[in-house]
C-alpha positions as CSV (number, residue, x, y, z in Angstrom):
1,X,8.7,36.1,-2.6
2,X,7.1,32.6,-2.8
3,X,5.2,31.8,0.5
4,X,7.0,29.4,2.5
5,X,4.1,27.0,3.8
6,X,0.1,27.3,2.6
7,X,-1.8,26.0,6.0
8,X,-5.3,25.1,6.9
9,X,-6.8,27.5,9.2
10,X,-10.5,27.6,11.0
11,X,-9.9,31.4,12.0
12,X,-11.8,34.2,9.9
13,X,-9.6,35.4,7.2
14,X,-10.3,39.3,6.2
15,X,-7.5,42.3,5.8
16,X,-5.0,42.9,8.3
17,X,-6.2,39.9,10.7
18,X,-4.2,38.2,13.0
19,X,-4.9,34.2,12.6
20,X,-3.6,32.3,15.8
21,X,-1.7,29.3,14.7
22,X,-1.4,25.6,16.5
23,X,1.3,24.1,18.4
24,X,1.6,22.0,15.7
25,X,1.9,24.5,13.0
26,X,4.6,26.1,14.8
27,X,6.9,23.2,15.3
28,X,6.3,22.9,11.9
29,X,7.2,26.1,10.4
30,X,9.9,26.4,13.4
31,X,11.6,22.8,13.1
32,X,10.5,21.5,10.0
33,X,11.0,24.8,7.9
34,X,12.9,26.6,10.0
35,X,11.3,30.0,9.3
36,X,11.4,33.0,11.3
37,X,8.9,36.0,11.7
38,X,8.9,38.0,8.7
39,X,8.3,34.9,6.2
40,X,5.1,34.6,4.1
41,X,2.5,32.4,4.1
42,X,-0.7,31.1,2.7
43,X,-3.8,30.5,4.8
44,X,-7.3,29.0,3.9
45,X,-10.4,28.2,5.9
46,X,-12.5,27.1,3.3
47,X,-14.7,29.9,3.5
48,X,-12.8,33.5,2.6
49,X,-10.4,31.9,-0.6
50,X,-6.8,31.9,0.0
51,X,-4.7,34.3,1.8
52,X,-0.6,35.7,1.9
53,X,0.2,36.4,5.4
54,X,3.2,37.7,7.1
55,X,4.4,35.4,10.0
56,X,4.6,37.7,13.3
57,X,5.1,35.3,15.8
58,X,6.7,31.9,16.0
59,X,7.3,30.3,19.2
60,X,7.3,26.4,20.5
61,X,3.6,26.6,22.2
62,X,2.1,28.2,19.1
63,X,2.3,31.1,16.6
64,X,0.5,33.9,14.7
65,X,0.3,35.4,11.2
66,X,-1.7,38.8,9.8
67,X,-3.0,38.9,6.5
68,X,-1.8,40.8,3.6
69,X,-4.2,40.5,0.6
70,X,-6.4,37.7,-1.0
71,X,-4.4,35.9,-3.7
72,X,-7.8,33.5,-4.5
73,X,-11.7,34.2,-3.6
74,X,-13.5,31.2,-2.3
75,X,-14.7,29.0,-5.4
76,X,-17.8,26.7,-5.8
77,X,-16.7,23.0,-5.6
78,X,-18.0,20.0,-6.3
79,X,-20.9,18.4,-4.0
80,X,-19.3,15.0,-4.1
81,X,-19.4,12.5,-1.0
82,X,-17.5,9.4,-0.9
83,X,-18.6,6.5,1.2
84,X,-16.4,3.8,1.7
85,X,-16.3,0.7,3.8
86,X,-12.9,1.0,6.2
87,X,-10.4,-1.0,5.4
88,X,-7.0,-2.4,7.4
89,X,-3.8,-0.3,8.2
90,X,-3.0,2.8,6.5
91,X,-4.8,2.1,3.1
92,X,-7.6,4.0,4.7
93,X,-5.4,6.8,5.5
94,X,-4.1,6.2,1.9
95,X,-8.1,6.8,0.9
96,X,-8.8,10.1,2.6
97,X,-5.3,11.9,1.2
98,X,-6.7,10.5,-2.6
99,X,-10.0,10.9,-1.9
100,X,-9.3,15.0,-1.0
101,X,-6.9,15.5,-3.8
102,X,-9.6,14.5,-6.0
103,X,-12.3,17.1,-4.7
104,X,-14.5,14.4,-2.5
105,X,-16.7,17.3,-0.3
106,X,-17.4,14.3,2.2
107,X,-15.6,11.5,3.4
108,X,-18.4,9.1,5.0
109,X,-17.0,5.5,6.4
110,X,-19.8,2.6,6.3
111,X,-19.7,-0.5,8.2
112,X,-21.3,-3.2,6.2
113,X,-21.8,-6.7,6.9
114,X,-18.1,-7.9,5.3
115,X,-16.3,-4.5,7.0
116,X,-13.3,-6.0,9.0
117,X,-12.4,-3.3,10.5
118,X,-14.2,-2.2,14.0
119,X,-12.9,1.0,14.8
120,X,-12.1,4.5,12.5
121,X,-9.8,7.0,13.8
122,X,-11.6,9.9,12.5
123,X,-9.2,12.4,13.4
124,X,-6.5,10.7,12.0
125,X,-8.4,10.8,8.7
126,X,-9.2,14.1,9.6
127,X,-5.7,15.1,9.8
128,X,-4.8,13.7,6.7
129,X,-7.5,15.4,4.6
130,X,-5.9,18.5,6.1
131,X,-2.3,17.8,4.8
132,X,-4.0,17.1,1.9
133,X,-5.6,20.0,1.4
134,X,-2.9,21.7,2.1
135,X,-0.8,20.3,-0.4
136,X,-2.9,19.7,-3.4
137,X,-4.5,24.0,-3.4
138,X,-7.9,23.2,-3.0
139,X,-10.1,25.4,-0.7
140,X,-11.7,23.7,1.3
141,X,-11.1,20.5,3.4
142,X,-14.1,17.6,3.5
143,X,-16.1,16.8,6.0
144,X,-14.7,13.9,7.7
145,X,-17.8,11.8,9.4
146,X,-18.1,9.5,11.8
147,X,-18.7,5.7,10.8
148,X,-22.4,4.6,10.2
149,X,-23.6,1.4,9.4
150,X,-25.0,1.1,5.7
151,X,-28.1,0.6,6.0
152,X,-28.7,3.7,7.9
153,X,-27.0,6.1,5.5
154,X,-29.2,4.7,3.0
155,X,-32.7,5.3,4.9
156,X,-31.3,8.8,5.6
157,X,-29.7,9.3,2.1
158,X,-30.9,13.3,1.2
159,X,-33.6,13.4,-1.7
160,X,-31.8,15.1,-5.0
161,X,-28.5,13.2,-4.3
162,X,-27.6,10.8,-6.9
163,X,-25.4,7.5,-5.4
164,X,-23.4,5.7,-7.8
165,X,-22.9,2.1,-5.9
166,X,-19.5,0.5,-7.3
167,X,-21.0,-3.1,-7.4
168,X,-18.8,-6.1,-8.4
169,X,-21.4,-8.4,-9.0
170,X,-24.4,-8.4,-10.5
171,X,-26.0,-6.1,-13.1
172,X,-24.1,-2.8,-13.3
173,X,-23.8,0.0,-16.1
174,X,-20.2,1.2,-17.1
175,X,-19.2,3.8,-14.7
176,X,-18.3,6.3,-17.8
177,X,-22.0,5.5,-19.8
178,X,-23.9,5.9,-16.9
179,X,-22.2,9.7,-15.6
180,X,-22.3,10.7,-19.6
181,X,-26.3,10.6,-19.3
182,X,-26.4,12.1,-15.5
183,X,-26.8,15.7,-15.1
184,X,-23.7,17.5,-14.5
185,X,-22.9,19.5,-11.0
186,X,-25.7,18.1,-9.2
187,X,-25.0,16.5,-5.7
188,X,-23.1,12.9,-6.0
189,X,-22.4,10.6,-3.9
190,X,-20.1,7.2,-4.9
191,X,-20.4,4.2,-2.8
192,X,-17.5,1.4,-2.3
193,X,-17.5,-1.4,-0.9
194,X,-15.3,-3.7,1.5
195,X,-12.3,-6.1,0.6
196,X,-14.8,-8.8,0.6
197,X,-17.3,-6.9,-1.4
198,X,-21.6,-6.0,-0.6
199,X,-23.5,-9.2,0.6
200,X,-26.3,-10.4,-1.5
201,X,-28.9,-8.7,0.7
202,X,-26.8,-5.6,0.5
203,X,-27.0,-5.7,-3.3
204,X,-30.1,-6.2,-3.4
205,X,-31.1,-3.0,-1.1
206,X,-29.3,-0.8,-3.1
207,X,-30.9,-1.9,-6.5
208,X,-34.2,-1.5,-4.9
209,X,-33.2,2.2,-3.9
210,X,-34.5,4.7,-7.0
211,X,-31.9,7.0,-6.0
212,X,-29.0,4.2,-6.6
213,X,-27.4,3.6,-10.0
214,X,-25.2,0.1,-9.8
215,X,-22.0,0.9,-11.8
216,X,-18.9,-0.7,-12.7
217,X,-15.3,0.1,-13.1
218,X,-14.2,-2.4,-15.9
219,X,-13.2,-6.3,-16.3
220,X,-10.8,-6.3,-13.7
221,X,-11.3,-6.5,-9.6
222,X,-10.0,-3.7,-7.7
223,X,-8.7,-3.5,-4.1
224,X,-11.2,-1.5,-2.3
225,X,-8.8,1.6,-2.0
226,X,-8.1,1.4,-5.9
227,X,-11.5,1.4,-6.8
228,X,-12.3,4.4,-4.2
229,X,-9.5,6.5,-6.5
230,X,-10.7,5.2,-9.9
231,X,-14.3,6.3,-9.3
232,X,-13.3,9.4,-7.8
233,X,-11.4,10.1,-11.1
234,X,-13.5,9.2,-13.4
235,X,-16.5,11.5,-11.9
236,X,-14.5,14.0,-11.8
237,X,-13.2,13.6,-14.9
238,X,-16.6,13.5,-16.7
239,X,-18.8,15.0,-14.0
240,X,-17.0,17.5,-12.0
241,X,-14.2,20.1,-11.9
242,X,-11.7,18.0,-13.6
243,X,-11.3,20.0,-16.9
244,X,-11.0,23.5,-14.6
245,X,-7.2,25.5,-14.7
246,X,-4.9,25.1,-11.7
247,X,-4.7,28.3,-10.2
248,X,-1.9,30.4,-10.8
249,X,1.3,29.8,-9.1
250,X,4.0,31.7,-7.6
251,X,7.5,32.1,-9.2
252,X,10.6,30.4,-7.4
């Protein structure tokens, strides 16, 4: 039988377990799905792979399911973080749903000196990389960080880690020519900026940085949360897991 639901879970997963479930996960399965004890599920925590569960308790404050098998092992992914500058109303929720569905490890919010928006709510984002997750059959969910201004992600920026800056003015390489002649798998980080784009003295810190590549998405100018999914794609596309197999599906 097809499992009814496939839900993010922080419990150990290991034979014959019993994983508690939220409040929320039971309204959802109770009200939403309208399952009842018996049906199966899948559960991940992004550490033991995927697992088929049997529902064994369902009620309004909270529920429970024990594990049957592994269907999937835990998989290497990508080491790709994404920072971006917030932007207004639910495009940034918009960004952390894309932004998961295309393998981002980390989601990182800068503030930076044309950032509009004051305040991030994290778990909101949080939340949404969850449903994400959940929907799309990764693994694992990203880390969802708190917001930091530029400047100090820069000076604390881990040595090894490539950051591709997505820089609408000034010199830039070609997103694509600049990933063809980067090693492959090692740990990425892309970097987009605000509606109003980097300052001057913002472009010119990250071109001073040795560990910063300038890059640029094509002719045309991009909404902040367009160019957040186009560089996403393309790295993954010619960098990451893009050309892997979907992993195999159940039957209806």
């Amino acid at each position: 039988m097809k499992p009814a639901a496939r839900l993010y879970v922080e419990a150990p997963l290991a034979p014959g377990a019993t994983i508690p479930l939220s409040e929320g996960q039971a309204h959802y399965l109770r009200s939403v799905l309208r399952l009842e004890p018996g049906r199966r599920v899948l559960l991940f925590n992004g550490r033991e792979g995927e697992w088929l569960a049997d529902l064994t308790e369902l009620r309004k404050s909270g529920a429970a399911a024990t594990t049957v098998s592994q269907r999937r092992p835990q998989a290497p992914e990508p080491d790709l973080w994404l920072l971006f500058a917030p932007i207004k109303g639910d495009r940034v929720d918009y960004v952390a749903e894309k932004a998961t569905e295309l393998g981002a490890s980390r989601l990182q919010p800068v503030m930076t000196r044309h950032t509009v928006v004051g305040r991030v709510n994290i778990e909101r984002l949080r939340a949404r990389a969850v449903e994400a997750a959940e929907q799309c059959e990764r693994l694992s969910v990203p880390e969802v960080a708190a917001p930091r201004p530029l400047r100090e992600v820069l000076e604390a920026w881990p040595a090894g880690r490539r950051l591709f800056a997505c820089a609408e003015a000034g010199p830039a390489r070609p997103f694509a020519e600049a990933l063809a002649q980067a090693p492959r798998d090692a740990p990425s980080g892309l970097l987009v900026g605000p509606e109003g784009g980097f300052s001057p003295d913002e472009l010119d810190l990250l071109r001073e940085l040795a560990f910063v590549t300038p890059v640029g998405l094509g002719p045309r100018l991009l909404r902040a949360d367009t160019a957040a999914i186009a560089a996403l794609a393309l790295w993954q596309a010619l960098a990451g897991d893009g050309d892997r197999r979907p992993p195999p599906r159940f039957e209806n």
